[in-house]
Every structure is written in structure tokens, then in C-alpha cells.
C-alpha positions in Angstrom: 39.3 -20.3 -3.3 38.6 -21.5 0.3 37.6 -17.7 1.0 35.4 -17.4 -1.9 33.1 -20.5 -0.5 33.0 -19.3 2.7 31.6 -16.1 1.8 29.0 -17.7 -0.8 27.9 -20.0 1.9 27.7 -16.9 4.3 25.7 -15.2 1.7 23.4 -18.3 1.2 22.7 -19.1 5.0 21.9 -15.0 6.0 19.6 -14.7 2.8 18.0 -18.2 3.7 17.6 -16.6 7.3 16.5 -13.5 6.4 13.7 -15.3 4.0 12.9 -17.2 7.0 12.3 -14.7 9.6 10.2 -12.6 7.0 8.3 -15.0 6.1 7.6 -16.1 10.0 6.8 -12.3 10.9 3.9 -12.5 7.9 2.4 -15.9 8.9 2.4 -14.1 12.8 -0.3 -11.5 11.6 -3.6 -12.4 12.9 -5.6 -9.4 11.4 -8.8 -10.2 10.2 -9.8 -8.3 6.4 -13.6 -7.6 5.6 -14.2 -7.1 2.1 -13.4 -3.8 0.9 -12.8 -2.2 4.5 -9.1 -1.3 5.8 -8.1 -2.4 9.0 -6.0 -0.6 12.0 -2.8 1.1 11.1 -0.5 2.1 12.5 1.5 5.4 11.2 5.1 4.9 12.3 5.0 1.0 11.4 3.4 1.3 8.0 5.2 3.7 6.7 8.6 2.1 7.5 11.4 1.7 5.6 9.3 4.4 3.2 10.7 7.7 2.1 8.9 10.1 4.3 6.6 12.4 3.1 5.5 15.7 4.7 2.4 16.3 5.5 2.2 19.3 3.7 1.8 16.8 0.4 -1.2 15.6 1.4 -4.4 16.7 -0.1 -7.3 17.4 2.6 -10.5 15.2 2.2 -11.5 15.1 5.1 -15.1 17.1 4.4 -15.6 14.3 1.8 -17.5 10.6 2.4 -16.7 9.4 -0.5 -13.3 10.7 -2.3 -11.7 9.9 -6.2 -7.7 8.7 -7.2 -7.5 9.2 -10.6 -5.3 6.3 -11.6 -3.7 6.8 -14.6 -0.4 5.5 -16.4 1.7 5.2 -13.8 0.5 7.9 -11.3 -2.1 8.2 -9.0 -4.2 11.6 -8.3 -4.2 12.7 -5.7 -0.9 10.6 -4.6 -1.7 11.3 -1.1 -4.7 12.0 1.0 -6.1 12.6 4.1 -9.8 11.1 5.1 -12.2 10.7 8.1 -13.0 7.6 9.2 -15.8 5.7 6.8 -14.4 7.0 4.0 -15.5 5.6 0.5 -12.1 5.9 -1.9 -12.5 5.2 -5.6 -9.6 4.2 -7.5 -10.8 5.1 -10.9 -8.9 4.2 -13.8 -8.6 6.4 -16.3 -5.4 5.4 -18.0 -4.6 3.0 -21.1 -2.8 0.2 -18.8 -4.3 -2.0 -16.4 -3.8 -1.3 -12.7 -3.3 -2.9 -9.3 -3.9 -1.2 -5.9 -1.8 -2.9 -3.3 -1.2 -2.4 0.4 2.6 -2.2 1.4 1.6 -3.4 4.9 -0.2 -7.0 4.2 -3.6 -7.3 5.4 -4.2 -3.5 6.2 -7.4 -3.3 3.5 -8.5 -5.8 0.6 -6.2 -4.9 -2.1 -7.9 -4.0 -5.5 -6.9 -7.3 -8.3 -5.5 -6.4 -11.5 -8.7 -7.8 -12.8 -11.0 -5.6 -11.3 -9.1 -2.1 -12.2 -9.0 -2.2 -16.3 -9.0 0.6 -18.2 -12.2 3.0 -17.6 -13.0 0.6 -14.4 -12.8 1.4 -11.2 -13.4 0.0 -7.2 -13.1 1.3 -3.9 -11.7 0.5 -0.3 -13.7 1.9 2.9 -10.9 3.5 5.5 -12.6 2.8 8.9 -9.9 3.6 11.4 -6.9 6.1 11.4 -3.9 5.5 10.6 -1.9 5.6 7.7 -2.5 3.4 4.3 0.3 3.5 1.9 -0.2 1.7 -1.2 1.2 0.7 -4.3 0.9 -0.5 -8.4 2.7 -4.1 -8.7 2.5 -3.4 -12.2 4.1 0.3 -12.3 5.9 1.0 -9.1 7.3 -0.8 -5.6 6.5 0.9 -2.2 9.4 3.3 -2.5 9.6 4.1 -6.7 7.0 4.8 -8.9 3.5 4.4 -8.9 2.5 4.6 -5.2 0.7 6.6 -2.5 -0.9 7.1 0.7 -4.5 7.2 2.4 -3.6 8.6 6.3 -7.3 8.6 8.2 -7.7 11.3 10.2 -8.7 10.7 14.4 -12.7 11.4 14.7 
């Protein structure tokens, strides 16, 4: 029984560590977010902990100043692109359910509210600087499983 504590109050004091230190490493950021614009990126960071993704999957916008996601239930179309700098994206919804478009790394753009991406609405994020944008559906996927996908911006 003695045992059985000790490792429950192991388990409590790492998770309540753990908490801690993530929670101190997301108060630390001091990037600044303009309204609809994406902020610096970078590649190896963002995509972290993500399954990777070869860049043969992603779909080449880079001609394009302005570029179209479908969102639909539970998928986004194209699920991963590649813009230049200044890019408009639309996220246009075109399913039944509504939708969410947020950035796994905090603060990298303005993520698109529930509210604002209805069915047959839709909103847009402007990619300044390269790097690499994954994003995800709260309401249909996590950064790893179901509804997510990338934006990687292209060097000048």
C-alpha cells in the first residue's frame, strides 16, 4: 500500500511539474500578433512532435496571392500548401459543421474563432514570412489526428 502512494504522489508531483514548466514556456513568448497576419516560424520548431510530412504532399501555390482551403466536414482541401510571402489564404467553409482554424504553435497567426467560420462562411490569414504554419480544427481533429494541415511559406 505504501508503494502504491508513493507512486500516485510521484505521478501527481511530475504531472504538476510538467503543467508547470508548459505553462511557463507559453507565458515566455513575447511574439507580437497583428490581426489576421502570421508571424515568423520556424520549420523544425513548429512542426515538432508532428508526424512528418513529405514535401512531395504539398500542393504548390506559390504563383497565387490569394489561395482557397476548402474546409469541409472534417478535412481541409488542400491539407497542405506552399505560399510566397503575402499570401491571402481563405479558409472557406463549405461543410455542414461549424469550424475552427487553430495554430498548433501559439501566437504564430490570429487563429480563425468558431464564430467566424459557420457553414457557407469563410476568413482568411495573410502568411508574411516563411516558415512553416501547421494548423488544426479544435472541433474535428488535434495537431496529430484528424482535421489538420499546414501552410509552409516559401523564402522570397
Amino acid at each position: 500500500m505504501i508503494r502504491l502512494r508513493s507512486a500516485r504522489y510521484l505521478a501527481i508531483v511530475s504531472c504538476l511539474i510538467f503543467a508547470g514548466s508548459s505553462a511557463a514556456v507559453g507565458c515566455a513568448s513575447s511574439d507580437s500578433k497583428s490581426s489576421g497576419q502570421a508571424t515568423t516560424s520556424s520549420a523544425d520548431s513548429a512542426t515538432q512532435g508532428l508526424p512528418d510530412v513529405p514535401q512531395s504532399e504539398f500542393v504548390d501555390k506559390t504563383s497565387l496571392p490569394e489561395v482557397t482551403v476548402t474546409v469541409k466536414d472534417n478535412v481541409f482541401s488542400p491539407q497542405y500548401i506552399t505560399v510566397s510571402p503575402g499570401t491571402k489564404v481563405i479558409f472557406n467553409n463549405q461543410g455542414r459543421n461549424p469550424h475552427n482554424v487553430i495554430p498548433v504553435t501559439s501566437g504564430a497567426f490570429e487563429q480563425i474563432a468558431t464564430d467566424d467560420l459557420q457553414p457557407e462562411e469563410q476568413d482568411q490569414i495573410v502568411f508574411d514570412e516563411p516558415g512553416m504554419y501547421p494548423y488544426y480544427c479544435s472541433l474535428h481533429g488535434t495537431p496529430k489526428k484528424g482535421m489538420n494541415g499546414r501552410v509552409q511559406v516559401a523564402e522570397s
